[in-house]
CHARMM internal coordinates of N, CA and C (Angstrom, degrees):
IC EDIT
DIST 1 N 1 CA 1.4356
DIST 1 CA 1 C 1.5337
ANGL 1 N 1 CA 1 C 110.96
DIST 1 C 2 N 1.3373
ANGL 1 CA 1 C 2 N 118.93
DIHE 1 N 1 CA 1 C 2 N -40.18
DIST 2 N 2 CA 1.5437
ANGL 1 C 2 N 2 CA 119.81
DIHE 1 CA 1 C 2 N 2 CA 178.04
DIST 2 CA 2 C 1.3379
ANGL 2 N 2 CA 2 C 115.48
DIHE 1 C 2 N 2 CA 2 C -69.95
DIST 2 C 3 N 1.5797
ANGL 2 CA 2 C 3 N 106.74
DIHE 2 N 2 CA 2 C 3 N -11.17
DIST 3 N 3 CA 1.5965
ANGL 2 C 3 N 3 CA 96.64
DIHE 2 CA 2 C 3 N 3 CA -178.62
DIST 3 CA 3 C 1.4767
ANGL 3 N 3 CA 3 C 122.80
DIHE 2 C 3 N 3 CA 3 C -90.25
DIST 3 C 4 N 1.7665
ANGL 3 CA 3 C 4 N 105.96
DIHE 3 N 3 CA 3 C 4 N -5.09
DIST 4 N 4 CA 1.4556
ANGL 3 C 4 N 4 CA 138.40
DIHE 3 CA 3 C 4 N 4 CA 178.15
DIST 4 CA 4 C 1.7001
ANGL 4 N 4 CA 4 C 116.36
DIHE 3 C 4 N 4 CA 4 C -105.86
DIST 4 C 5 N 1.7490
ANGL 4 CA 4 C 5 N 95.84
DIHE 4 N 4 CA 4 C 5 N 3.97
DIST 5 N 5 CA 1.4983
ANGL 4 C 5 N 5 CA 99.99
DIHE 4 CA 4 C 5 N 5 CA 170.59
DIST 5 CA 5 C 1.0122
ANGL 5 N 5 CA 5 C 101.96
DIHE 4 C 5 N 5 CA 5 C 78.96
DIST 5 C 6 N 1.4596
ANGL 5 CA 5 C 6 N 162.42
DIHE 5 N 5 CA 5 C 6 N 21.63
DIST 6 N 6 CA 1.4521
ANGL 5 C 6 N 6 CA 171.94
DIHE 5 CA 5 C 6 N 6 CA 26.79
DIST 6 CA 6 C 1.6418
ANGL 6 N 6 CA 6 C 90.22
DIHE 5 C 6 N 6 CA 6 C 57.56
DIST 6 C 7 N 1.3008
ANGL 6 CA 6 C 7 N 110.29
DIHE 6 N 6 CA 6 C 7 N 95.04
DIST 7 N 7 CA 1.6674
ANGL 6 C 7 N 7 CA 94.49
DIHE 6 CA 6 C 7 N 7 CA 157.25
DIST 7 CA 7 C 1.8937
ANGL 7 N 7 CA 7 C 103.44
DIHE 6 C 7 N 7 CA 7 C -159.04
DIST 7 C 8 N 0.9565
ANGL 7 CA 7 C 8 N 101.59
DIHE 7 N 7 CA 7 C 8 N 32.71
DIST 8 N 8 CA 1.8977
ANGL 7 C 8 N 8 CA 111.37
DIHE 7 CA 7 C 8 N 8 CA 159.57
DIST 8 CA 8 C 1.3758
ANGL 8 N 8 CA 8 C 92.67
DIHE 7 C 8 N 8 CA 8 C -157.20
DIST 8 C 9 N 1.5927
ANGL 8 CA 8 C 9 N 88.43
DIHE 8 N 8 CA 8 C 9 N 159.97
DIST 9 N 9 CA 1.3556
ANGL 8 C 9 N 9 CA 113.99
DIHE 8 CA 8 C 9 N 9 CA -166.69
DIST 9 CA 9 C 1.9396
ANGL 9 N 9 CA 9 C 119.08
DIHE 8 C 9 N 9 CA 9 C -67.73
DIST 9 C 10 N 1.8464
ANGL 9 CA 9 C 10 N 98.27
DIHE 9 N 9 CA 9 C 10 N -37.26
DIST 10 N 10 CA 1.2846
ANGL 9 C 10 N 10 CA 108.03
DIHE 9 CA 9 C 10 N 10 CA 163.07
DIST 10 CA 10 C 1.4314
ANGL 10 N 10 CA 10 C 114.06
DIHE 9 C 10 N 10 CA 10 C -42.75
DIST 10 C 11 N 1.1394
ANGL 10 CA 10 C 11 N 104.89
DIHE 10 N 10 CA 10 C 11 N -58.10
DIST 11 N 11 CA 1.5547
ANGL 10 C 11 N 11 CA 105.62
DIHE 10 CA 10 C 11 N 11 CA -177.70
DIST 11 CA 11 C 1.4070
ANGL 11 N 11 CA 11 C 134.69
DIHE 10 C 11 N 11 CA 11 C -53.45
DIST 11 C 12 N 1.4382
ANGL 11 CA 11 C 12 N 100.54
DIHE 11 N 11 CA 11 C 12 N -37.18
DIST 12 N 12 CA 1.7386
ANGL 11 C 12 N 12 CA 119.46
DIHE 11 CA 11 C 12 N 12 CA 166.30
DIST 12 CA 12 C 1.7212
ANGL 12 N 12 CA 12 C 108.91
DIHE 11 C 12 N 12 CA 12 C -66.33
DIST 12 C 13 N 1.3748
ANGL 12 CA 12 C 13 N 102.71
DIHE 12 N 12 CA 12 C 13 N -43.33
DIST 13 N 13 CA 1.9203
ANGL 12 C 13 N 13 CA 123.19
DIHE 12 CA 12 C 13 N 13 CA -172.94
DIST 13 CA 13 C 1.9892
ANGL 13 N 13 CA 13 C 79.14
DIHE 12 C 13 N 13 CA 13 C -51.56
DIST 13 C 14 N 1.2476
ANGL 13 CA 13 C 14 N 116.90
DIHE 13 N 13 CA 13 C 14 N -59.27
DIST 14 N 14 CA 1.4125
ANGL 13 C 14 N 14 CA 103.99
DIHE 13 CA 13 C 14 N 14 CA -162.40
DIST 14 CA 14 C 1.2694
ANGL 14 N 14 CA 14 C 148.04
DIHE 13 C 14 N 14 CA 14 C -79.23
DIST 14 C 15 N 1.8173
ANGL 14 CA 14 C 15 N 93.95
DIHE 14 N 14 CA 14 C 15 N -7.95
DIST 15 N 15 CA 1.7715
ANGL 14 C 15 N 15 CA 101.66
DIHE 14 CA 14 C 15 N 15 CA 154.68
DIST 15 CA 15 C 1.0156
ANGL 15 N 15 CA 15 C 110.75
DIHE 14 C 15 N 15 CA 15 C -62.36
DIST 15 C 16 N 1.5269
ANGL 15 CA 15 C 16 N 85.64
DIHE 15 N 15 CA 15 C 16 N 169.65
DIST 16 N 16 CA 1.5644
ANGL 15 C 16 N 16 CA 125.25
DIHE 15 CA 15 C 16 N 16 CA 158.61
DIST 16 CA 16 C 1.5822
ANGL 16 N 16 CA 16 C 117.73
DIHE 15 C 16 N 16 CA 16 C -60.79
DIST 16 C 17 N 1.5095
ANGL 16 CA 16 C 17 N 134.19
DIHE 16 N 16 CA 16 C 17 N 161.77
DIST 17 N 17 CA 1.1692
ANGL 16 C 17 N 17 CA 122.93
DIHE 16 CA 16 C 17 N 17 CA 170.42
DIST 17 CA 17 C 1.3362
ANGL 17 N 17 CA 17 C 108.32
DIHE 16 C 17 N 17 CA 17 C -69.94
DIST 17 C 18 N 1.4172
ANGL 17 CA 17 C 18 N 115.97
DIHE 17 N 17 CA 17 C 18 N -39.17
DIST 18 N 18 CA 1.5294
ANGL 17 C 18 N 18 CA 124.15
DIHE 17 CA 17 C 18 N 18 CA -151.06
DIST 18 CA 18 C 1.6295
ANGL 18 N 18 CA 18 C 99.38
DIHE 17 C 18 N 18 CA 18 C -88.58
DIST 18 C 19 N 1.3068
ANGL 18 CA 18 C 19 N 109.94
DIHE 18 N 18 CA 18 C 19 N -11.75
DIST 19 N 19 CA 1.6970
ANGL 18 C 19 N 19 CA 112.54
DIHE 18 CA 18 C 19 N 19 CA -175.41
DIST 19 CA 19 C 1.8081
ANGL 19 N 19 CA 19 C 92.04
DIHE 18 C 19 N 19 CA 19 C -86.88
DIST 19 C 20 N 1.7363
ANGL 19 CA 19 C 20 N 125.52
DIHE 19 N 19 CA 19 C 20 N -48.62
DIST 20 N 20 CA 1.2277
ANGL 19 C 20 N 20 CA 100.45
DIHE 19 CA 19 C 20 N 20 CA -179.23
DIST 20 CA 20 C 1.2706
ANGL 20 N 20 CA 20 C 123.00
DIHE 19 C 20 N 20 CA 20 C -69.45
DIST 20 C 21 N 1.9826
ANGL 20 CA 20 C 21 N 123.37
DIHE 20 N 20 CA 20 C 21 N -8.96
DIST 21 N 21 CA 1.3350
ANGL 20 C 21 N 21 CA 100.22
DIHE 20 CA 20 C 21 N 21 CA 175.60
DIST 21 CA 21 C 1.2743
ANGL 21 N 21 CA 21 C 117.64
DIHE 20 C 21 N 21 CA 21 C -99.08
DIST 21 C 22 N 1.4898
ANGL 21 CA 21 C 22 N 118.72
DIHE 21 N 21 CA 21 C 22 N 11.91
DIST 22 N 22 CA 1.3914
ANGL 21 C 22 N 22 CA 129.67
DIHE 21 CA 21 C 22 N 22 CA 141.29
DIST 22 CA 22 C 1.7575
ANGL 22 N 22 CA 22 C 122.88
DIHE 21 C 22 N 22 CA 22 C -51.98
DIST 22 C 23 N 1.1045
ANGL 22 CA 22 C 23 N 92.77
DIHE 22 N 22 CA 22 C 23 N -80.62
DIST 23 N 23 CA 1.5459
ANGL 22 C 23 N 23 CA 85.68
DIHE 22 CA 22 C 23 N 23 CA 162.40
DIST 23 CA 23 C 1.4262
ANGL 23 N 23 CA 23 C 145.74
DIHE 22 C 23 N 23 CA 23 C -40.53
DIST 23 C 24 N 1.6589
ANGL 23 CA 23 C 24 N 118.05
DIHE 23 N 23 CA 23 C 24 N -20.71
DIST 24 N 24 CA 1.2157
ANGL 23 C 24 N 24 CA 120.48
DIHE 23 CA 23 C 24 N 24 CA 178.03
DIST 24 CA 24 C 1.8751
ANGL 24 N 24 CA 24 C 100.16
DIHE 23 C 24 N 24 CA 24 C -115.91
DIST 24 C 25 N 1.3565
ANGL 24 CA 24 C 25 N 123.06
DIHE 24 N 24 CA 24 C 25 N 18.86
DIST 25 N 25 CA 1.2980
ANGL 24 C 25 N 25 CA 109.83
DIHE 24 CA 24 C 25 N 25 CA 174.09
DIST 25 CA 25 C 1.5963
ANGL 25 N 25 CA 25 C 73.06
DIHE 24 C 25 N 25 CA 25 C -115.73
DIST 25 C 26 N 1.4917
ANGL 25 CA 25 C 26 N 146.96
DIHE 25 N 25 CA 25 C 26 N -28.31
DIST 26 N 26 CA 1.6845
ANGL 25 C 26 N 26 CA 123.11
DIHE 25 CA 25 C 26 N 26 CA 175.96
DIST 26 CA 26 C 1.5764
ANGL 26 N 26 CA 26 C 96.68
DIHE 25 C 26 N 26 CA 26 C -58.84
DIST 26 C 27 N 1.4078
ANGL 26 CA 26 C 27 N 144.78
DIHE 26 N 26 CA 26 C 27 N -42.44
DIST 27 N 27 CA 1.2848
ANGL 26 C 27 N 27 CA 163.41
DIHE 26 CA 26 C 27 N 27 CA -139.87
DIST 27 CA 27 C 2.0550
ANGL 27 N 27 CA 27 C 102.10
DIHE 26 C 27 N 27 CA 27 C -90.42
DIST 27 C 28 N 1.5750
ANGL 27 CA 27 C 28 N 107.76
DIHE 27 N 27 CA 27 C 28 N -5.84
DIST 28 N 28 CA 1.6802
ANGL 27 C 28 N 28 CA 120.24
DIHE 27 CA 27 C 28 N 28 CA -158.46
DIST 28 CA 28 C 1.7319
ANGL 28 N 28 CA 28 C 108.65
DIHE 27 C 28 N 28 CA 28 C 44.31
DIST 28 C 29 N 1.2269
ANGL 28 CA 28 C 29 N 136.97
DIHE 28 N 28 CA 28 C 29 N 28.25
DIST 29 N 29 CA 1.0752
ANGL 28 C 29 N 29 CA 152.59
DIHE 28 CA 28 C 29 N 29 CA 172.34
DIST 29 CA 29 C 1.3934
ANGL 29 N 29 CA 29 C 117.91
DIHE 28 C 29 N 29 CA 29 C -91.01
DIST 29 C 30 N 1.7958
ANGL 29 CA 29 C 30 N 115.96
DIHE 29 N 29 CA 29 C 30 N 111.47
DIST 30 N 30 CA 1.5034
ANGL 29 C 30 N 30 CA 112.23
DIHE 29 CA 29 C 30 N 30 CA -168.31
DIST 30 CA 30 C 1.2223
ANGL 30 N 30 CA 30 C 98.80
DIHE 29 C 30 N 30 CA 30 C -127.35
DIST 30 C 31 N 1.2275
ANGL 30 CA 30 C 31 N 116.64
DIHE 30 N 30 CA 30 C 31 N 132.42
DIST 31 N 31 CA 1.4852
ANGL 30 C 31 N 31 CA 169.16
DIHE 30 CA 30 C 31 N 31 CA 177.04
DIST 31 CA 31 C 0.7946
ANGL 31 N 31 CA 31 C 132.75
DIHE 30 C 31 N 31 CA 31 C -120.61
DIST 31 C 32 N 1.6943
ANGL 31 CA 31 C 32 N 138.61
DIHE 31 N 31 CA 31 C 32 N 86.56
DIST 32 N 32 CA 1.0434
ANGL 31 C 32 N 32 CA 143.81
DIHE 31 CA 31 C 32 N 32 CA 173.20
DIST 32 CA 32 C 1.7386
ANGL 32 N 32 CA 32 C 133.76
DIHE 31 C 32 N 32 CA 32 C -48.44
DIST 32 C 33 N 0.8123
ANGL 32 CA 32 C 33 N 106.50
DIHE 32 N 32 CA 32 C 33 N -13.31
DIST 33 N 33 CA 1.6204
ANGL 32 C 33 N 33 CA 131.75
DIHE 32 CA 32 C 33 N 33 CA 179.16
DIST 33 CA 33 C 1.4432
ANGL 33 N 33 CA 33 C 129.29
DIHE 32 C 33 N 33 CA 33 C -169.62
DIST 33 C 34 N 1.2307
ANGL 33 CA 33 C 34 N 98.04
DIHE 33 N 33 CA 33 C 34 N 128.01
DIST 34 N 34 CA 1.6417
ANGL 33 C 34 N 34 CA 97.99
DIHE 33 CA 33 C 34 N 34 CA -179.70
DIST 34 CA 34 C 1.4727
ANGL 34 N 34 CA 34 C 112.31
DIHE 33 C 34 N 34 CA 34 C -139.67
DIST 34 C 35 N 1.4059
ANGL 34 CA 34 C 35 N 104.45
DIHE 34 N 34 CA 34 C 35 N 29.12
DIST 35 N 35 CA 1.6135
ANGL 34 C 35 N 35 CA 117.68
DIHE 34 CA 34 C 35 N 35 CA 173.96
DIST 35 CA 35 C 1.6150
ANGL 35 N 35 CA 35 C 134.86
DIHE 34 C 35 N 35 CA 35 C -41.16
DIST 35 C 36 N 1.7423
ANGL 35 CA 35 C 36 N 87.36
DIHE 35 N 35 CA 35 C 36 N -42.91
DIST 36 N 36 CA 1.5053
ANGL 35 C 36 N 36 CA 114.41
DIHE 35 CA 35 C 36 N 36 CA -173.67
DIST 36 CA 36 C 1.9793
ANGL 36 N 36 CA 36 C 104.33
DIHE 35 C 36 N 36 CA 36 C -102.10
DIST 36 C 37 N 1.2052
ANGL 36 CA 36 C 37 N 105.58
DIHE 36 N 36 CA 36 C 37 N 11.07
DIST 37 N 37 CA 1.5202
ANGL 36 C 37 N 37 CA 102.69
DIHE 36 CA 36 C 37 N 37 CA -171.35
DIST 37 CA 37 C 2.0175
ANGL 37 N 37 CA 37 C 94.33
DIHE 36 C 37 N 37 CA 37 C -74.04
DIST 37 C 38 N 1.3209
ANGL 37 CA 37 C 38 N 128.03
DIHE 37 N 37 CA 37 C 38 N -48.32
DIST 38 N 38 CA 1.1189
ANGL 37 C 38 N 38 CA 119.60
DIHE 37 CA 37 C 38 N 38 CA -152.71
DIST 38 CA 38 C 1.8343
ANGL 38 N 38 CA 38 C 98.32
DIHE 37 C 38 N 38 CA 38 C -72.85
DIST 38 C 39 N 1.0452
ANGL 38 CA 38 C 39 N 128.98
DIHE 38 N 38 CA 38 C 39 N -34.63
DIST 39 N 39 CA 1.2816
ANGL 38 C 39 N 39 CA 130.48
DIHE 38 CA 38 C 39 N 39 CA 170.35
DIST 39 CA 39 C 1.0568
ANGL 39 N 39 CA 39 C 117.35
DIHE 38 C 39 N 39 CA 39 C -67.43
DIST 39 C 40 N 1.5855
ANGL 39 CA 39 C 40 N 133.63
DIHE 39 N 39 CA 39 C 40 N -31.17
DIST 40 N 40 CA 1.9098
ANGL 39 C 40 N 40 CA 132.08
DIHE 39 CA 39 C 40 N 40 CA 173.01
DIST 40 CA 40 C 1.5390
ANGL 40 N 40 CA 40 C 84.87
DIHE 39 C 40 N 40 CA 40 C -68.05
DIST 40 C 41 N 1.3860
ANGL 40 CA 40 C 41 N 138.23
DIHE 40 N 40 CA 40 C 41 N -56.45
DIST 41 N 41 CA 0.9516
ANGL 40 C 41 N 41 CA 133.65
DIHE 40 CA 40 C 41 N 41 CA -154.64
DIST 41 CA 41 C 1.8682
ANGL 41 N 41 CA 41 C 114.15
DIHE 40 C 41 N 41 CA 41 C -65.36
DIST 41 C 42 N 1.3483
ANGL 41 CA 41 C 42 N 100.71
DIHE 41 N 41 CA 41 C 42 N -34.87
DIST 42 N 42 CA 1.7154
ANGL 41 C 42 N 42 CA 94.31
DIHE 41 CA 41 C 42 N 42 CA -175.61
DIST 42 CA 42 C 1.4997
ANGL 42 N 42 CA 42 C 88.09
DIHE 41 C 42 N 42 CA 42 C -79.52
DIST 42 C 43 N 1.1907
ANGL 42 CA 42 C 43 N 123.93
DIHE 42 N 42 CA 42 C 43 N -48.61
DIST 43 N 43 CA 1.7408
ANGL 42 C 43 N 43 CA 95.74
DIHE 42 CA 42 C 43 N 43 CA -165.75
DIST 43 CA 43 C 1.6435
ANGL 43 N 43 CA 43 C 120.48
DIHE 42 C 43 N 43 CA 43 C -65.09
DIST 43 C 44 N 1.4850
ANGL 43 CA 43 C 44 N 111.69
DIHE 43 N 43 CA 43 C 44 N -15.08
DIST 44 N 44 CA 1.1551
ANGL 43 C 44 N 44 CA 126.28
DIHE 43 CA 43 C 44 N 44 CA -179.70
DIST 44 CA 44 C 2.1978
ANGL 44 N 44 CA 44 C 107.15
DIHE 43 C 44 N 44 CA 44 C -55.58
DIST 44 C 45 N 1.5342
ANGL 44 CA 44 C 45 N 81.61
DIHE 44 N 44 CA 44 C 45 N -46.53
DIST 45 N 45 CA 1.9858
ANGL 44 C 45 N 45 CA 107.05
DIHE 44 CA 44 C 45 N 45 CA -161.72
DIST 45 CA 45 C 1.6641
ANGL 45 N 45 CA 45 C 84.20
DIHE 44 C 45 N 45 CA 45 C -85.24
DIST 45 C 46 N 1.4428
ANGL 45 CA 45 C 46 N 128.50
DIHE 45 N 45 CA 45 C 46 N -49.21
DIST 46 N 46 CA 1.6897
ANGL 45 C 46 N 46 CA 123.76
DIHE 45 CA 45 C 46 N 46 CA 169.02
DIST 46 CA 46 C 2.4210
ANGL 46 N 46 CA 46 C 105.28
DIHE 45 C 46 N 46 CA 46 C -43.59
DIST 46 C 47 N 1.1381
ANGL 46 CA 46 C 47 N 92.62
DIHE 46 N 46 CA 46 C 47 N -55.27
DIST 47 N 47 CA 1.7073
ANGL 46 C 47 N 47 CA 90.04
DIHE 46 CA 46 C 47 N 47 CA -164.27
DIST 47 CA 47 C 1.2405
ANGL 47 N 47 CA 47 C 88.09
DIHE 46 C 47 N 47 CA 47 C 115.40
DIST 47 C 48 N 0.9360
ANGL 47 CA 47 C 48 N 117.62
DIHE 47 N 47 CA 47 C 48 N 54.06
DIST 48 N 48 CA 2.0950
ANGL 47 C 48 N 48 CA 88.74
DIHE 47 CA 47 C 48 N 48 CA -179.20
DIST 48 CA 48 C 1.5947
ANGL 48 N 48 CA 48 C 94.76
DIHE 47 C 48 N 48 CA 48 C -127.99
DIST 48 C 49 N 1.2266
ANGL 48 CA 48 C 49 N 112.41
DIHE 48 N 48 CA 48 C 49 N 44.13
DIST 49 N 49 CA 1.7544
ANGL 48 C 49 N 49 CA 119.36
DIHE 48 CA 48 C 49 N 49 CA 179.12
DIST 49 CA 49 C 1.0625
ANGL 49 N 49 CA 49 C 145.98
DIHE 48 C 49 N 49 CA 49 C -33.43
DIST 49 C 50 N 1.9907
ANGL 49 CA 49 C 50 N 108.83
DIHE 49 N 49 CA 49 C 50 N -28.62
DIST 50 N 50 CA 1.4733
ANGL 49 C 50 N 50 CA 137.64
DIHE 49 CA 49 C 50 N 50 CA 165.91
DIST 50 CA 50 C 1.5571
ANGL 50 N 50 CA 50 C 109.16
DIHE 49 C 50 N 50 CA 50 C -72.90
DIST 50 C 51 N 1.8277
ANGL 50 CA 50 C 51 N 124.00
DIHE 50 N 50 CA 50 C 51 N -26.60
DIST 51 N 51 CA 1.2719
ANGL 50 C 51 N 51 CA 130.21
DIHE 50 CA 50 C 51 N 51 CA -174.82
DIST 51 CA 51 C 1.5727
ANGL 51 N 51 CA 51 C 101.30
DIHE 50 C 51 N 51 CA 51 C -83.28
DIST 51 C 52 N 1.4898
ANGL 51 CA 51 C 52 N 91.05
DIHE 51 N 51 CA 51 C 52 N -43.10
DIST 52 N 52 CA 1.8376
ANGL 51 C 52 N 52 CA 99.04
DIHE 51 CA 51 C 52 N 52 CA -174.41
DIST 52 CA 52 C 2.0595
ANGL 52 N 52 CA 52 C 87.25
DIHE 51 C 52 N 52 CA 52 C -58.05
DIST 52 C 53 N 1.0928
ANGL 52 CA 52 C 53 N 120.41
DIHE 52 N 52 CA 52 C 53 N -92.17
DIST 53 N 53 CA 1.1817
ANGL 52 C 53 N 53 CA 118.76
DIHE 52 CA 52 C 53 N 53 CA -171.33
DIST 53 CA 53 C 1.6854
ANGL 53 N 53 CA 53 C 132.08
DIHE 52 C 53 N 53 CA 53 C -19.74
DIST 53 C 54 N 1.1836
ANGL 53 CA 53 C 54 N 105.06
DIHE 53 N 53 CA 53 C 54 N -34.79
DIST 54 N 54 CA 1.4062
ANGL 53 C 54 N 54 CA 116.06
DIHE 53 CA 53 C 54 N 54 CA 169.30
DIST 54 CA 54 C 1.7824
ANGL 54 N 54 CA 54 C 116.57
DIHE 53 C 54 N 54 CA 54 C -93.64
DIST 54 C 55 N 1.2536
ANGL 54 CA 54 C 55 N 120.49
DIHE 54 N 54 CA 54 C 55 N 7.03
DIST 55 N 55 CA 1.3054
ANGL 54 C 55 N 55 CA 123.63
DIHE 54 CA 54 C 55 N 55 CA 179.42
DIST 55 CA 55 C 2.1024
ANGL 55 N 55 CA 55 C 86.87
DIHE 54 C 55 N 55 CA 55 C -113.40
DIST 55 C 56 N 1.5116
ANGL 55 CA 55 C 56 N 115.01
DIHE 55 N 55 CA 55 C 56 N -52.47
DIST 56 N 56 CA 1.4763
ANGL 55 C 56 N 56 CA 84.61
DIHE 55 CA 55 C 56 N 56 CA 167.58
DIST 56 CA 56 C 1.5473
ANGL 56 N 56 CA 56 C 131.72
DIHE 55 C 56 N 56 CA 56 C -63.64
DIST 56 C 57 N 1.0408
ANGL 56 CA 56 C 57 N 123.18
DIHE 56 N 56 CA 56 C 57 N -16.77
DIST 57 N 57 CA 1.9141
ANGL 56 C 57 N 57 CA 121.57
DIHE 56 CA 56 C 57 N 57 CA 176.71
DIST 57 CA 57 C 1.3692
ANGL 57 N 57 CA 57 C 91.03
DIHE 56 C 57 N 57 CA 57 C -71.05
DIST 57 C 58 N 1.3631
ANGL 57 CA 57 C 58 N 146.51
DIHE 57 N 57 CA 57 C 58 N 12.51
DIST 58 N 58 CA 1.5681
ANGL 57 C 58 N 58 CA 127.01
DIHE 57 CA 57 C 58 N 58 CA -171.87
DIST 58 CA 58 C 1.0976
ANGL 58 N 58 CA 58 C 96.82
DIHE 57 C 58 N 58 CA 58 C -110.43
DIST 58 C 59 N 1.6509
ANGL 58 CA 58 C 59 N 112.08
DIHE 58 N 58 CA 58 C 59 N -34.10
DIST 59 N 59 CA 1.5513
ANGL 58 C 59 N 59 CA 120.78
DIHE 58 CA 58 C 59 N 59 CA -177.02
DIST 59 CA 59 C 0.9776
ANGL 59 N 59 CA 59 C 131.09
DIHE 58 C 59 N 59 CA 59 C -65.59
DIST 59 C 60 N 2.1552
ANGL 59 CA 59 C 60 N 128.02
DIHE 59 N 59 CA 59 C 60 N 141.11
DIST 60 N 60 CA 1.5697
ANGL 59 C 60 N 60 CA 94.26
DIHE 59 CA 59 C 60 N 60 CA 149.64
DIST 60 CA 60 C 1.2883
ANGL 60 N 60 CA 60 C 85.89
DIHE 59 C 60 N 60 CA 60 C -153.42
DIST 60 C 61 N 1.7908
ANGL 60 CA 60 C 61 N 98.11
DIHE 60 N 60 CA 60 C 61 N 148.69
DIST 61 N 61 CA 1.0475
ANGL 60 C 61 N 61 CA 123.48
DIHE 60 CA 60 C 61 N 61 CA 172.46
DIST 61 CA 61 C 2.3142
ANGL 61 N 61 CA 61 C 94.93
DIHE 60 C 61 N 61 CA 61 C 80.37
DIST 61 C 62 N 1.3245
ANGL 61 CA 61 C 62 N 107.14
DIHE 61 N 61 CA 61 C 62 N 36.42
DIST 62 N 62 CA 1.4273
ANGL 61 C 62 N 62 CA 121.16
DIHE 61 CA 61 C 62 N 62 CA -168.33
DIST 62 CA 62 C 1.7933
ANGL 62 N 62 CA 62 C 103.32
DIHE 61 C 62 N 62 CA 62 C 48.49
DIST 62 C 63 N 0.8842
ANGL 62 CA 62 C 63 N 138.44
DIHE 62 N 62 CA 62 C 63 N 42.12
DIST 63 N 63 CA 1.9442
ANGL 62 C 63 N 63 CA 141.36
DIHE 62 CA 62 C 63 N 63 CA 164.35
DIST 63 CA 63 C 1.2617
ANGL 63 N 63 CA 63 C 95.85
DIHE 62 C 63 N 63 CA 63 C -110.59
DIST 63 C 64 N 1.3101
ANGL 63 CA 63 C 64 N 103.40
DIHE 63 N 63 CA 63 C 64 N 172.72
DIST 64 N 64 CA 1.6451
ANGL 63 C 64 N 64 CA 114.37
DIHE 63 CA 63 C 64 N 64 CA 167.17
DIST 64 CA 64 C 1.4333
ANGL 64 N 64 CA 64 C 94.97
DIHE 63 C 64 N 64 CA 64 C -103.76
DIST 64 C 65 N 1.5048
ANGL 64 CA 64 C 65 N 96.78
DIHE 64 N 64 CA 64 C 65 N 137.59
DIST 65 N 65 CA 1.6810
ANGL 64 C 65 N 65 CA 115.35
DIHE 64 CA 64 C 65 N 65 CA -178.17
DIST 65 CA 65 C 1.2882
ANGL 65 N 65 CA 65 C 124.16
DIHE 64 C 65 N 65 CA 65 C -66.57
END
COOR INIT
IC SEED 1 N 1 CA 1 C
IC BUILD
């Protein structure tokens, strides 16, 4: 992400899904999903750490379970 200028979370919160798995297959980085990245990311850039935490236990493999 820092090599695409990605370096706060707002910024990640505000892609697209399909733009970060653009960026991390230019990066040779594979990731099967990155659906839920812009939402870990705003609550991440919000503080909201207990929401972030309880939205990853729902996940797996980054989907909702």
């Amino acid at each position: 992400m820092n090599t695409a200028g990605i370096t706060t979370f707002a910024q990640l919160a505000a892609l697209e899904p399909a733009r970060i798995s653009e960026i991390l297959r230019a990066s040779r980085i594979r990731v099967a999903f990155t659906d839920t990245w812009p939402e870990q990311a705003r609550l991440a850039a919000e503080g909201k750490w207990d929401e972030l935490t309880a939205l990853q236990a729902q996940l797996t493999a980054g989907r909702q379970a």
